[in-house]
C-alpha positions in Angstrom: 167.9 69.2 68.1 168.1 71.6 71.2 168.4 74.5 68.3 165.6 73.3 65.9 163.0 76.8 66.0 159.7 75.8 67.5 156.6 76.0 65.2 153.1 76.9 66.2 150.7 78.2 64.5 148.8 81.4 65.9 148.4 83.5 67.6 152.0 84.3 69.0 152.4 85.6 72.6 154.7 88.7 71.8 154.2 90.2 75.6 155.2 88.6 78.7 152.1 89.6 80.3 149.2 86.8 80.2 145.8 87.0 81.3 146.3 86.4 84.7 149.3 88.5 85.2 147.2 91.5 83.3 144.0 90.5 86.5 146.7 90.8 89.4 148.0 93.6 88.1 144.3 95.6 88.0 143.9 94.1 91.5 147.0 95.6 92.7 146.1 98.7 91.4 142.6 98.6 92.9 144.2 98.0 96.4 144.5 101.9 97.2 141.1 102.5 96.6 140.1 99.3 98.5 142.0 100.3 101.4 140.9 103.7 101.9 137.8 103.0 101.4 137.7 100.6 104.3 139.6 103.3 105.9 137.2 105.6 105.4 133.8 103.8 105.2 134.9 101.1 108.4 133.8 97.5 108.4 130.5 98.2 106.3 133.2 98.8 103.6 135.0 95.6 104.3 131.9 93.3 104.1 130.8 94.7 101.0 133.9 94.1 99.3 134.2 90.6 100.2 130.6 89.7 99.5 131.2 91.0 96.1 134.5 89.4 95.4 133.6 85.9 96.6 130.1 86.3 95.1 131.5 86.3 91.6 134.4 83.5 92.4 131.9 81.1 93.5 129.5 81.9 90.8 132.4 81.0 88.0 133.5 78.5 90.0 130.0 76.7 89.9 129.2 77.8 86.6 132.8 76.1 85.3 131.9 72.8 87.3 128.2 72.5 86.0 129.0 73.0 82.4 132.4 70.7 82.8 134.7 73.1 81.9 137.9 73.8 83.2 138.2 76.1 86.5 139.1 79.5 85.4 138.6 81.0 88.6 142.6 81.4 89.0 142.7 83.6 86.2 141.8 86.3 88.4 139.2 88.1 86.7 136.2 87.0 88.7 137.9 88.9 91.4 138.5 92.0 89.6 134.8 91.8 88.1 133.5 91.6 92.1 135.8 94.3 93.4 135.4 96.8 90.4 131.9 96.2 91.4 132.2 96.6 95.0 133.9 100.0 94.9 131.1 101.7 92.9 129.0 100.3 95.8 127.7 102.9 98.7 129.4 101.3 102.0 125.6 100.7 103.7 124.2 98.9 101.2 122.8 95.3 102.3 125.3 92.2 102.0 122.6 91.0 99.3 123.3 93.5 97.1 126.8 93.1 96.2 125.5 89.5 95.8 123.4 89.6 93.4 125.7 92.3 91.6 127.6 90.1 91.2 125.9 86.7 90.4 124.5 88.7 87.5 127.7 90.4 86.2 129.7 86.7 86.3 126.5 84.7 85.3 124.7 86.4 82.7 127.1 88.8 81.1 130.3 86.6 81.4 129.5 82.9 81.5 126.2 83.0 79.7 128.5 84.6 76.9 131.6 81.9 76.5 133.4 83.4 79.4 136.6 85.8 79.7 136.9 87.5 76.3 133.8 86.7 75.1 131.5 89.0 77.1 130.1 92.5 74.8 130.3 94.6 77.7 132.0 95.3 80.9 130.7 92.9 83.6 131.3 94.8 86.5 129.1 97.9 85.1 126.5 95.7 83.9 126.4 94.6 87.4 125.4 97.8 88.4 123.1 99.2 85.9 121.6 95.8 87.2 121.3 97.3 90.8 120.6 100.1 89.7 117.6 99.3 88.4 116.6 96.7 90.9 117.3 98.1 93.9 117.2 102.0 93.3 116.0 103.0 96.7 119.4 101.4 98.8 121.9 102.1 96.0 121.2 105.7 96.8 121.5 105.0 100.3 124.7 106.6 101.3 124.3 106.3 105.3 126.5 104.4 107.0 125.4 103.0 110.9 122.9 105.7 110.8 124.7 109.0 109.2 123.6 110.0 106.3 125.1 112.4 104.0 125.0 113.6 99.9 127.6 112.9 97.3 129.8 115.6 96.5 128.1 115.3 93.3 124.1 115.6 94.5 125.7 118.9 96.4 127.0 120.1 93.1 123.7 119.6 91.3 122.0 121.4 93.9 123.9 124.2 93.4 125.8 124.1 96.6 129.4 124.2 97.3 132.0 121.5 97.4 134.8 121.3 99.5 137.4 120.3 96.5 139.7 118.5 98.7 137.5 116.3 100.2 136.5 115.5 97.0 139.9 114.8 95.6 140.6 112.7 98.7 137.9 110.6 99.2 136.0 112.2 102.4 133.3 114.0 100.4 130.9 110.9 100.3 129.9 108.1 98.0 130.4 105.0 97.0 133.6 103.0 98.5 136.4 103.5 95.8 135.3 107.3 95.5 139.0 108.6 96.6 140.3 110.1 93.0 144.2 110.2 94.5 144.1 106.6 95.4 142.5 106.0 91.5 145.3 107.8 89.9 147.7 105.9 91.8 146.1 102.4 90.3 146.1 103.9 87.4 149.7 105.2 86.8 150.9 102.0 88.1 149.3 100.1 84.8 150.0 103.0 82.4 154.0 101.9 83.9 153.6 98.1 83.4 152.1 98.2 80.0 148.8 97.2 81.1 146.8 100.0 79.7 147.5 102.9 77.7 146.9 106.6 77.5 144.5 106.7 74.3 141.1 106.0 76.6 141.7 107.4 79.8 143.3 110.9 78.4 140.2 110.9 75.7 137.3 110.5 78.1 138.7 112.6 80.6 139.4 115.7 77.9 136.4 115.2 75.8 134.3 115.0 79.3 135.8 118.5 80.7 135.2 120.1 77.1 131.6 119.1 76.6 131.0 120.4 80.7 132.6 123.4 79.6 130.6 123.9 76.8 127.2 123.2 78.1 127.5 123.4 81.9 126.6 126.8 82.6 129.9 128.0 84.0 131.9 128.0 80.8 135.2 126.8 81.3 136.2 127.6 84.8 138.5 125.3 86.1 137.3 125.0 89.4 133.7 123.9 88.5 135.1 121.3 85.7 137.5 119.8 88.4 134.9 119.0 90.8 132.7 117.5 87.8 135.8 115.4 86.9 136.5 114.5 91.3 132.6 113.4 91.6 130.4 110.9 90.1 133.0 108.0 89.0 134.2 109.5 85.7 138.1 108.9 87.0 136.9 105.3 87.5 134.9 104.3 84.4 138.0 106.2 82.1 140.8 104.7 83.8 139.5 100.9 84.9 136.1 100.1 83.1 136.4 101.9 79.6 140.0 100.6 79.6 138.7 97.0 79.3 140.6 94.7 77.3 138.1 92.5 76.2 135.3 95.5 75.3 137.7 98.4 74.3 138.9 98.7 70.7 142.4 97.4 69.4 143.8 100.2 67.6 144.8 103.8 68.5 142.9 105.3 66.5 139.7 103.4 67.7 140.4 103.9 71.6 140.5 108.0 70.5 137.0 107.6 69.1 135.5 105.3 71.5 136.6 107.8 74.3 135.3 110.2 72.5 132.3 108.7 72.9 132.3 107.8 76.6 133.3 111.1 77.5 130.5 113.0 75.1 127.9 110.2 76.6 129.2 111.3 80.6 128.4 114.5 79.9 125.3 114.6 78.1 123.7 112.2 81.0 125.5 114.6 83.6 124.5 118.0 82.4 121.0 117.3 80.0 119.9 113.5 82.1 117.7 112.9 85.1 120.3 111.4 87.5 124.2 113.2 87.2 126.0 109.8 88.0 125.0 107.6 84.9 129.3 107.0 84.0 128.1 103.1 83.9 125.6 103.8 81.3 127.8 105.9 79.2 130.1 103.6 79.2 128.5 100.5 78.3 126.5 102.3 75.3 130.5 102.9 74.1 131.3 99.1 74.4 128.2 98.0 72.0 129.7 100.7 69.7 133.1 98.9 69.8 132.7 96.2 66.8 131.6 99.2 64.8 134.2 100.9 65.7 136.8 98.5 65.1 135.4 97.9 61.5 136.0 101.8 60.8 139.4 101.8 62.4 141.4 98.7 61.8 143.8 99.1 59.4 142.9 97.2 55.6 146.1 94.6 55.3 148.6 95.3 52.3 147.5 93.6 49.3 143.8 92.5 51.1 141.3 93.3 47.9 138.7 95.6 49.1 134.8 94.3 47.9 133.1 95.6 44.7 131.3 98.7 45.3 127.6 97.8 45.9 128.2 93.8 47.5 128.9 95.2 50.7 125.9 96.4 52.5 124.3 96.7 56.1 124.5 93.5 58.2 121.4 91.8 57.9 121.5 91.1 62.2 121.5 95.0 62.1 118.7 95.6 59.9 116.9 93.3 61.9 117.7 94.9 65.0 116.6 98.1 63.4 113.2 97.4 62.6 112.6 95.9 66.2 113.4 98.9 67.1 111.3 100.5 64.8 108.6 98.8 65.5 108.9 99.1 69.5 109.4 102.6 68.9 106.0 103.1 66.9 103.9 100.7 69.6 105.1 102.9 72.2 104.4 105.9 70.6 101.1 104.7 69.7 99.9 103.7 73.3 101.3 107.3 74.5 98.9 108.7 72.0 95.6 106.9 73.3 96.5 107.7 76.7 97.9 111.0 76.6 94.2 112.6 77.1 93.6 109.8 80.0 97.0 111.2 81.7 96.5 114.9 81.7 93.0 114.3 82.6 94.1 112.4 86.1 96.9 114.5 86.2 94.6 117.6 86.4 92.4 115.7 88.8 95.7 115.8 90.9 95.9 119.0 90.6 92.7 120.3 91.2 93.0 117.8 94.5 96.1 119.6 95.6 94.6 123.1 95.3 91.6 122.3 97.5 93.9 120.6 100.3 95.7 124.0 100.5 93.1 126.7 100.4 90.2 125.1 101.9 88.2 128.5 102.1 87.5 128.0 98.5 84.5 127.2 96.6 86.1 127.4 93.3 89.6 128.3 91.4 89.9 130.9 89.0 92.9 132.5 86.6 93.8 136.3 86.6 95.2 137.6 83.8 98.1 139.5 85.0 99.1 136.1 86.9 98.9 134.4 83.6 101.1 137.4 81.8 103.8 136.8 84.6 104.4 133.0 84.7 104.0 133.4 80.7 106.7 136.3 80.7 109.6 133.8 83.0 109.1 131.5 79.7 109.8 128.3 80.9 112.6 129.2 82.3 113.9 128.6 86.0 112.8 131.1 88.1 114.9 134.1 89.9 118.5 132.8 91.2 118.3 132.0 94.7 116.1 129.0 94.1 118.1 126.8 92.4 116.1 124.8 89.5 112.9 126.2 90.5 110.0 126.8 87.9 107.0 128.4 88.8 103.8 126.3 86.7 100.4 128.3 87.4 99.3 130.8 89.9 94.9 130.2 90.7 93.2 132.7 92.8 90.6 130.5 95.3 87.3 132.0 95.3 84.7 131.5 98.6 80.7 130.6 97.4 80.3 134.7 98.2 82.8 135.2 95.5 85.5 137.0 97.8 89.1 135.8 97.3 89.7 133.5 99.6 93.6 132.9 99.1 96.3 131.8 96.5 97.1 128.6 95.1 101.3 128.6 93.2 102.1 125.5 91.7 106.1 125.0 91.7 108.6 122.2 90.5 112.1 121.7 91.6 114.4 119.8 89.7 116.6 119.9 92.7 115.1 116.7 93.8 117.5 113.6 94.8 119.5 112.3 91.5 117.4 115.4 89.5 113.9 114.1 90.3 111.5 116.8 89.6 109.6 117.8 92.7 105.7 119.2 91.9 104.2 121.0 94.9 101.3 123.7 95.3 101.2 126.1 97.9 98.6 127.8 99.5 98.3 130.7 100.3 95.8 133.3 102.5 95.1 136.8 101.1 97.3 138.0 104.4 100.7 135.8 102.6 100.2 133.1 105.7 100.8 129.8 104.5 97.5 127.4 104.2 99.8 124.4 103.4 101.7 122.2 101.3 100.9 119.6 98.9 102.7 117.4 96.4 101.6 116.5 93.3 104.5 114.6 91.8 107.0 113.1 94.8 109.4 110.0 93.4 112.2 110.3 96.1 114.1 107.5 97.5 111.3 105.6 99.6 112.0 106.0 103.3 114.5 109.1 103.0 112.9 111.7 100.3 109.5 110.3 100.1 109.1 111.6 104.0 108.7 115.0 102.7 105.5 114.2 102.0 104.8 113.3 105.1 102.9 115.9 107.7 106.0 115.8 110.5 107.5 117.7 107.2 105.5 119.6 105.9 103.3 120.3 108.3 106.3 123.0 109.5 105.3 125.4 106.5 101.5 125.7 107.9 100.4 128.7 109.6 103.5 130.6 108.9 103.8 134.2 107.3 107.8 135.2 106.2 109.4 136.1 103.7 112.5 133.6 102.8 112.4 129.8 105.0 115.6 128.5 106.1 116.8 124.7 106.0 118.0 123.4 109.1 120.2 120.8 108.7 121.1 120.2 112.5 117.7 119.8 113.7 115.6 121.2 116.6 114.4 124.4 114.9 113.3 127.4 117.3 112.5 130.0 114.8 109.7 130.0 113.1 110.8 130.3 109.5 113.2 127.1 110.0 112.3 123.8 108.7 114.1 120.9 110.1 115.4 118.4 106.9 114.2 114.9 107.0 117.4 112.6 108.3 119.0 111.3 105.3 117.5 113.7 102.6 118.6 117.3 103.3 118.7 117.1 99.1 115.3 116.3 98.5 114.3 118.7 101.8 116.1 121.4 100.6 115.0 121.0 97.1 110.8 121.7 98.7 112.2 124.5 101.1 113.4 126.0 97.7 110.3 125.6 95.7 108.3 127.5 98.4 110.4 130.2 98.7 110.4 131.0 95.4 106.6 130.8 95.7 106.8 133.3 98.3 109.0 135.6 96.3 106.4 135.2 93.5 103.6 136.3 95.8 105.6 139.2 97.1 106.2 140.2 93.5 103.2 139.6 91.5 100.3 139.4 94.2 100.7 141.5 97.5 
C-alpha cells in the first residue's frame, strides 16, 4: 500500500514555496529598508511601521472572526500589506495615518474582495492613493521633530541639484523605505529564491529611463536618468508592488508588456503630471490592465478550438463600463461648458483684485502694445532660464485719475510650486522699479507650510524694495535687503515665488525701464 501514487485532483503544488513561505520571504527582504529607515528617520520611523503592520493584522484578524472564516492572519500577508505601506510613508506622519492606510488597504481592497488572491489591485498602493487623497496636506509632510526638508525628487523638479549619493543611500529625504541600496538588496534576495523574476522589475525600470530620456529635457544623460530612477519610489513599485503575485500577469510575455506599461505610466505622470511622485497610480492603472493582458498573452492550449469568427465580441461588463464612462464624460463636459464664462469671469474679478492691491496709485489698468508684442513673442513658453518654470501671463500699465502712469502690474506663474502646483502671483511695480507688492491669485500649497507664502510675514519682504535679482535664504535671519527668508518647511513653494518675481523684474528691466 505504502507505494500506491496519491491521486488528487488540481491544481498540483510543483514548488516548495507556499503562500506563507512566498510573505516571509518579502518580509525578509523588506527588513533592510525597514531598518535603515528607523536608522535614519529615529523612533517616528519605528511607530509608523508598527501602527501600519498591526493596523492591517487586526483588521484581517476581525474581519476573518466576524464573517466566520478561518484566521488567515498567519499567512503573513497582512503584514507585508502594512509594511509595504509603511515604507512609502513620510516618518512624521500622524499614528492615524498609517491606520487608516491600512484598515482601507486590508478592508476594502482585500477582504471586501474574497481575501488573498482575490483582490484586482495591490493593497498596499491602494492604501496610499487612499492617503493620498485624504490626507494630502501631512502626506507631504516630510519634517520630522521639527526639521523639515524636500525630497530629492521636489529638488529635482525644481531644477536644483541632487547630491546622487544621498539619494542612492537613503539620506536625501522621503518617505521611510526610500534607501535604493537597501531595496536592491530585498530584491536580489527574491530574484535568488525564486520568488520573483526578472520580466517586471528589468521592464519598468528600462522602459522608465527610456521614456525620461526621451521626453525629459536632458536627453539621455546618465546622470539626470539615475537620479529620476534613485527618487520618487520607482525602485519600490518595480521591484515589490508591480511584482505582485496575485495582480501581475502569469506569463513572460505578459509581465514584458505590463511593465511596459508601468514604466511608460511613471513617466508620463513624472515628466507631463502635476505631482512627479504618482509610481502608486501608475501602477495600479497596470494591475486593472492585467486580465486584459492575460487574455492577449496566455498561450491557446494544443488542440483547444478557437471560436467562430464573429461569436466572440466585447464583454458586455465592458461595454457597460464604457458607456458610464461615456456618459460621465459628457455630463462633465457639459457642466464645464455652462460655467466656463462664470469661471473666467470670477477669475478676472481675481485678477483685477490683485492688480489694485499692488499698485494702489491707480485709477484704472490699461494694455500697451509693445507689452502685449513681448509676452506674445515668449509664446507660451517658460520664460528666460534662470527662473525655473516661470511664465510670464500679462503686463498692465496702472493709470492715476490724472492719467499719469502710476506703476506696473506683471502677472507670473510658477510651476515650481510644491508636487508641481502652479503658483499665480502679480507684482507691482512703481515707474522707479521699487516693488509696490505681492499678491497671489492662485496659491494651493500644503496648508500650514506653502500656503504661508501668502501670508504678509512673507511676502511682505518684497515691499518697498528696488534690485535687480532676490536671493532665497534658506538659513534665515536675512540682513540684506534683496534676501527673503523661506517659510520653515517650504523652501520649495518659497523658492518657487522668489523665482516668479525675479523673472518679473528681469521682464521689467527688459521690456519697461
Amino acid at each position: 500500500m505504502s507505494r500506491l501514487y496519491n491521486v488528487s485532483s488540481s491544481p498540483h503544488a510543483r514548488n516548495r514555496l507556499n503562500t506563507s513561505g512566498v510573505m516571509y520571504n518579502v518580509i525578509l527582504a523588506l527588513l533592510p529598508a525597514a531598518v535603515f529607515g528607523v536608522y535614519r528617520y529615529g523612533f517616528r520611523a519605528f511607530l509608523v511601521i508598527a501602527v501600519s503592520v498591526l493596523s492591517a493584522v487586526l483588521t484581517e484578524f476581525i474581519f476573518d472572526f466576524i464573517t466566520k472564516k478561518n484566521n488567515t492572519v498567519k499567512d503573513g500577508s497582512a503584514v507585508v500589506t502594512g509594511l509595504l505601506l509603511a515604507l512609502c510613508l513620510p516618518a512624521g506622519v500622524p499614528v492615524y495615518v498609517p491606520f487608516a492606510g491600512s484598515l482601507f488597504a486590508i478592508l476594502f481592497v482585500k477582504c471586501f474582495f474574497g481575501g488573498l488572491g482575490h483582490n484586482f489591485m495591490n493593497p498596499a498602493l491602494a492604501g496610499r492613493c487612499f492617503l493620498l487623497l485624504s490626507f494630502s496636506g501631512v502626506m507631504a509632510d516630510y519634517s520630522v521633530d521639527g526639521i523639515s526638508s524636500s525630497t530629492p525628487l521636489e529638488v529635482l523638479a525644481a531644477g536644483q541639484p541632487v547630491d546622487v549619493m544621498d539619494a542612492f543611500l537613503g539620506f536625501g529625504g522621503g518617505v521611510i523605505g526610500s534607501s535604493i541600496v537597501a531595496l536592491c538588496l530585498g530584491g536580489l534576495y527574491l530574484w535568488v529564491i525564486g520568488a520573483i523574476t526578472f520580466e517586471i522589475p528589468v521592464t519598468v525600470l528600462v522602459s522608465f529611463s527610456v521614456f525620461i530620456g526621451l521626453f525629459g529635457g536632458q536627453g539621455f544623460d546618465p546622470m539626470y536618468i539615475w537620479l529620476h530612477l534613485a527618487t520618487g519610489g520607482v525602485v519600490m513599485g518595480a521591484v515589490f508592488m508591480a511584482t505582485d503575485p496575485v495582480t501581475s500577469p502569469v506569463t513572460s510575455l505578459g509581465q514584458i508588456l505590463f511593465g511596459l506599461l508601468t514604466g511608460i505610466l511613471c513617466g508620463v505622470f513624472r515628466i507631463f503630471g502635476s505631482t512627479p511622485d504618482s509610481v502608486s497610480y501608475a501602477i495600479i492603472i497596470a494591475n486593472l490592465a492585467v486580465p486584459l493582458i492575460d487574455e492577449i498573452s496566455v498561450p491557446v492550449p494544443y488542440g483547444f478550438r478557437k471560436q467562430r469568427e464573429g461569436k466572440k465580441g466585447i464583454p458586455k461588463s465592458a461595454l457597460i463600463l464604457c458607456a458610464i464612462t461615456l456618459i460621465a464624460g459628457a455630463a462633465l463636459s457639459g457642466v464645464f461648458g455652462m460655467t466656463k464664462e462664470r469661471i473666467e469671469e470670477q477669475q478676472m474679478a481675481a485678477s483685477a483684485a490683485s492688480y489694485r492691491e499692488v499698485c494702489p496709485g491707480a485709477a484704472s489698468f490699461s494694455y500697451d502694445e509693445d507689452l502685449k508684442a513681448a509676452i506674445e513673442a515668449l509664446g507660451g513658453e517658460i520664460y528666460g532660464t534662470e527662473f525655473g518654470k516661470a511664465y510670464i501671463n500679462e503686463a498692465v500699465v496702472g493709470v492715476d485719475e490724472s492719467g499719469a502712469e502710476a506703476g506696473y502690474v506683471l502677472s507670473v506663474t510658477s510651476a515650481d510650486g510644491f508636487g508641481g502646483n502652479h503658483i499665480t502671483l502679480s507684482v507691482g511695480l512703481s515707474v522707479e522699479g521699487t516693488i509696490n507688492g505681492i499678491s497671489f491669485t492662485e496659491l494651493n500649497e500644503t496648508a500650514g507650510m506653502g500656503m504661508l507664502c501668502g501670508e504678509e510675514p512673507f511676502k511682505g519682504q518684497f515691499a518697498g524694495v528696488n534690485t535687480e535679482k532676490f536671493i532665497l535664504n534658506k538659513a534665515g535671519g536675512s540682513t540684506a535687503e534683496n534676501e527673503i527668508d523661506t517659510v520653515s518647511g517650504a523652501s520649495v513653494s518659497s523658492g518657487a515665488v522668489v523665482n516668479a518675481v525675479n523673472a518679473a523684474l528681469d521682464f521689467y528691466a527688459e521690456y519697461i525701464r
